[in-house]
C-alpha positions as CSV (number, residue, x, y, z in Angstrom):
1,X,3.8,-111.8,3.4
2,X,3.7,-109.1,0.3
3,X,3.5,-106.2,2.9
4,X,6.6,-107.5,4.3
5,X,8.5,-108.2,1.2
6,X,7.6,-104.3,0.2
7,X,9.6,-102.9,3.7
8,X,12.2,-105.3,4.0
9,X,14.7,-103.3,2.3
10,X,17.6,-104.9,-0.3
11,X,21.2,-105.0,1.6
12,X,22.6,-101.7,-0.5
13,X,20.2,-100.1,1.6
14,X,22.5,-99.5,5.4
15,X,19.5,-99.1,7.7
16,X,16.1,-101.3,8.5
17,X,12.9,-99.5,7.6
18,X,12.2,-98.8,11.3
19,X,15.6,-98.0,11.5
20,X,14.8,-94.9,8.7
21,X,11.8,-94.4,10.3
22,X,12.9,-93.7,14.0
23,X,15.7,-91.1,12.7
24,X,12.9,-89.3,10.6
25,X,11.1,-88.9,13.6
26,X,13.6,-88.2,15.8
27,X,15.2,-85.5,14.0
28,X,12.2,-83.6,12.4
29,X,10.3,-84.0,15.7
30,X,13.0,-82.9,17.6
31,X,14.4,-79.6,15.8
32,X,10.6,-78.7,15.4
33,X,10.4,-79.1,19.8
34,X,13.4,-76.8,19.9
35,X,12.0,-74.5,17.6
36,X,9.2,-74.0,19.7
37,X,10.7,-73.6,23.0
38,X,12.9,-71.2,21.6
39,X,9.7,-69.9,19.7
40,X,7.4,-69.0,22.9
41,X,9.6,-66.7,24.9
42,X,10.7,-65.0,21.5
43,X,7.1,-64.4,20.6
44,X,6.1,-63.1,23.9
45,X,8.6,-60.8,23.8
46,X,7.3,-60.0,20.3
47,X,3.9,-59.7,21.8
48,X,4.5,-57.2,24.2
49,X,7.1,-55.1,22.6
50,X,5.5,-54.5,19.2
51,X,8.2,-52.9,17.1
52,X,10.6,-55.9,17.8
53,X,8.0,-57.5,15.9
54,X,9.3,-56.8,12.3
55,X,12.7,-57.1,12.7
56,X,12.3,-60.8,14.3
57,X,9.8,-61.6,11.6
58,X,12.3,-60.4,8.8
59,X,15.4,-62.1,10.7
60,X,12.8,-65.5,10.9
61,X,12.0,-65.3,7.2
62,X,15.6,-64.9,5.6
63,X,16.6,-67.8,7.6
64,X,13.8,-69.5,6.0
65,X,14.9,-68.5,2.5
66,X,18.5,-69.9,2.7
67,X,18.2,-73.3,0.4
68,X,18.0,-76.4,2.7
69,X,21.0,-78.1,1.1
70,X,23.6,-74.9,1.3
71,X,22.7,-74.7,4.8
72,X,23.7,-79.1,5.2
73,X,27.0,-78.0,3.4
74,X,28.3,-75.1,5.3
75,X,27.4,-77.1,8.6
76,X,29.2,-80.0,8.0
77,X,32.5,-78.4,8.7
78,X,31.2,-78.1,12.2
79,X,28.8,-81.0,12.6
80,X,30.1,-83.6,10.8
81,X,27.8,-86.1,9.3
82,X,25.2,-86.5,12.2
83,X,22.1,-85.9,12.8
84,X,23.0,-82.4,14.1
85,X,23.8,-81.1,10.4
86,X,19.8,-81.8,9.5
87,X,18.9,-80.8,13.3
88,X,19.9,-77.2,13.6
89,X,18.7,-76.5,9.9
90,X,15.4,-77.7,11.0
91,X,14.7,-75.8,14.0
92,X,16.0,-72.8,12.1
93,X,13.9,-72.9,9.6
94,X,10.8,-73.9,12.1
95,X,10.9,-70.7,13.6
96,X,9.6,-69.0,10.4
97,X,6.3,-70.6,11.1
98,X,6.2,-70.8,14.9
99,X,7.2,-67.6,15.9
100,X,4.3,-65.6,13.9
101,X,2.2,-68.8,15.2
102,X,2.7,-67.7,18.9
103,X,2.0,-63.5,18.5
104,X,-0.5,-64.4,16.4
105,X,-2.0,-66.6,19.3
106,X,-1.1,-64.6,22.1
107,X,-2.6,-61.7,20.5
108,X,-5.8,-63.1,20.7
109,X,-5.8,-63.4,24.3
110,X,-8.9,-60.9,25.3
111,X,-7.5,-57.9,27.4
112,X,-9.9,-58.2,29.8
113,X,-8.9,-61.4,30.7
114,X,-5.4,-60.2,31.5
115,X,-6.4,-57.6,33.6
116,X,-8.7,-60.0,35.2
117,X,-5.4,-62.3,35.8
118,X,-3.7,-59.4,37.0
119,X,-6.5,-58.4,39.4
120,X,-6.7,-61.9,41.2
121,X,-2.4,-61.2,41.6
122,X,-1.0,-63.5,39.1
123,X,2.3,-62.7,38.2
124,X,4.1,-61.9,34.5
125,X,5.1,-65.7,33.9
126,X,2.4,-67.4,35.8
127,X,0.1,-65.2,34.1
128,X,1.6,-66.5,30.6
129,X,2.1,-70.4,31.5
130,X,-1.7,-70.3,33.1
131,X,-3.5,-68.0,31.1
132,X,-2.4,-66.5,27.9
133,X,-0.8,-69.7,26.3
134,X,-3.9,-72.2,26.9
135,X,-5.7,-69.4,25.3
136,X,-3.1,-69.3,23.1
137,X,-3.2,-73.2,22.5
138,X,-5.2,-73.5,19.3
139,X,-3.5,-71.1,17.3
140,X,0.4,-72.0,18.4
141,X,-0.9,-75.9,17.8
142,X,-1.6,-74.9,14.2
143,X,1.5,-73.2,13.5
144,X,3.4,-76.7,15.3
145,X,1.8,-78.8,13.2
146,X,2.6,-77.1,10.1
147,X,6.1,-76.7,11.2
148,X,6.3,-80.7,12.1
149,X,4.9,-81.5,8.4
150,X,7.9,-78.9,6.8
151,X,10.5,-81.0,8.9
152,X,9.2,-83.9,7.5
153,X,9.5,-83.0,4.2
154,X,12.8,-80.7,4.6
155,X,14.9,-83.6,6.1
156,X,14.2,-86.0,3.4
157,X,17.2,-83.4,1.6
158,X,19.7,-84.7,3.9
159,X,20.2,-87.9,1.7
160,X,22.2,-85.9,-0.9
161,X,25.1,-85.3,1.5
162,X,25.3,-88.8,3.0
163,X,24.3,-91.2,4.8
164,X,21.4,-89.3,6.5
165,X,17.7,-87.7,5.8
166,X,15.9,-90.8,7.1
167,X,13.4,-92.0,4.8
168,X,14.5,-89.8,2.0
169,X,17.5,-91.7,2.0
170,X,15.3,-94.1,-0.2
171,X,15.2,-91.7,-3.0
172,X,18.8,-91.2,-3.4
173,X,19.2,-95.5,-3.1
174,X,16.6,-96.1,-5.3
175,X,17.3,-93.6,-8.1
176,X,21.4,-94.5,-8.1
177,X,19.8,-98.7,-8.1
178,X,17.3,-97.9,-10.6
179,X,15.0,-99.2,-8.1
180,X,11.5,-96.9,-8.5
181,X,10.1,-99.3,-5.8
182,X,12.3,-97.5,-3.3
183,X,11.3,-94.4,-4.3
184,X,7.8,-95.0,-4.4
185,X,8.2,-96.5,-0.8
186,X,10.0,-93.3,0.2
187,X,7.4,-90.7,-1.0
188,X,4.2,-93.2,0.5
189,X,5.9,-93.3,3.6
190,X,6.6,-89.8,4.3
191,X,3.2,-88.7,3.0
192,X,1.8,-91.1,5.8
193,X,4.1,-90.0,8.1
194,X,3.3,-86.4,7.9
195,X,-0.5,-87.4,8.2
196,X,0.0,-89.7,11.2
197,X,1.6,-86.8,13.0
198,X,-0.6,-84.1,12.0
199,X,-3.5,-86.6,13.5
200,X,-1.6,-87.4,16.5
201,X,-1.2,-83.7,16.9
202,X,-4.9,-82.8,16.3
203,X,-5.5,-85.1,18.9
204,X,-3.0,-83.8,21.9
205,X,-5.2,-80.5,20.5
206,X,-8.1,-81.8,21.4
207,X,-7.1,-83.3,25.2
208,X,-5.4,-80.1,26.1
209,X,-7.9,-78.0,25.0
210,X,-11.3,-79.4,25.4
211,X,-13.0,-75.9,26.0
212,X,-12.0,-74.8,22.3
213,X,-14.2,-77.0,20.5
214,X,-17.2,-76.5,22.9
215,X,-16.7,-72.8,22.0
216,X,-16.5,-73.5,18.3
217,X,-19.3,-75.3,18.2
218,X,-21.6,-72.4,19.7
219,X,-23.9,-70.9,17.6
């Protein structure tokens, strides 16, 4: 009964809990996805061309710099208030993390397994969906799961400019209410949130690549 006193939220507050919820996964889980499927192709390419390296990493890393909220302004000219002013933003700022995450990984595919996978006639994109990223897998999973937990956090900013953010539309409620239980309900929730994923993640980890710990675990 107290539990469900402490989510059922007062009527100022437009959306359910779920409700806030759902669009904080949604959003943060979604731009980080896009950020990594644009991520993987970019950082093969960054792989195998070294000197495109820098540049990308430099482009990655001022686009990462640019404050959250100036970004939420100058899109909503364009966007609107949706979900697809936080969304781009998101996956921008994603790729600062996922990008070095997939070199870094694919780099640590052993040579001589490539040649081996070139021997036995695998082709340049069989050869990098079969081999190199399930190789690749523990490293790139790392950099997504810090990437997920930075969307978390990042959309929460979104409340300032309206009627989105998800859960960190709780802040800006509660602090214009002068209810701190909203607040406090806000910051627990997202901190769970971001743990729950990171779990989940660590998990998926785990069932796609089983060999990795057996390998780790060798002496």
């Amino acid at each position: 009964m107290i539990a469900a006193s402490v989510f059922d939220l007062p009527s100022y507050v437009q959306h359910s809990y779920l409700g806030l919820v759902g669009e904080q996964l949604k959003v943060s889980l979604g731009a980080t996805a896009a950020g990594l499927l644009l991520s993987l192709p970019v950082g093969q390419a960054c792989a195998r061309w070294r000197r495109l390296y820098p540049p990308v990493l430099g482009l990655v890393t001022v686009a990462y710099s640019i404050p959250s909220l100036a970004l939420f302004v100058l899109l909503i000219d364009y966007t609107g208030l949706t979900d697809t002013t936080i969304f781009i933003p998101l996956a921008i700022y994603s790729l600062c993390i996922l990008v070095p995450g997939v070199v870094d990984g694919v780099r640590t595919v052993p040579r001589e397994v490539l040649i081996a996978a070139d021997a036995m006639g695998y082709g340049r994109a069989r050869r990098y969906l079969q081999v190199e990223l399930p190789i690749a897998a523990p490293t790139i999973m790392a950099a997504v799961r810090a990437a997920t937990i930075s969307s978390i956090s990042l959309m929460s900013i979104g409340a300032v400019i309206g009627n989105l953010g998800g859960l960190g539309q709780l802040f800006t409620v509660g602090l214009k209410a002068f209810n701190l239980q909203l607040v406090w309900l806000g910051l627990f929730s997202l901190v769970v949130l971001a743990l729950l994923c990171d779990l989940l993640l660590r998990l998926g980890q785990r069932l796609m690549t089983p060999w990795a710990d057996r390998r780790s675990a060798q002496p």
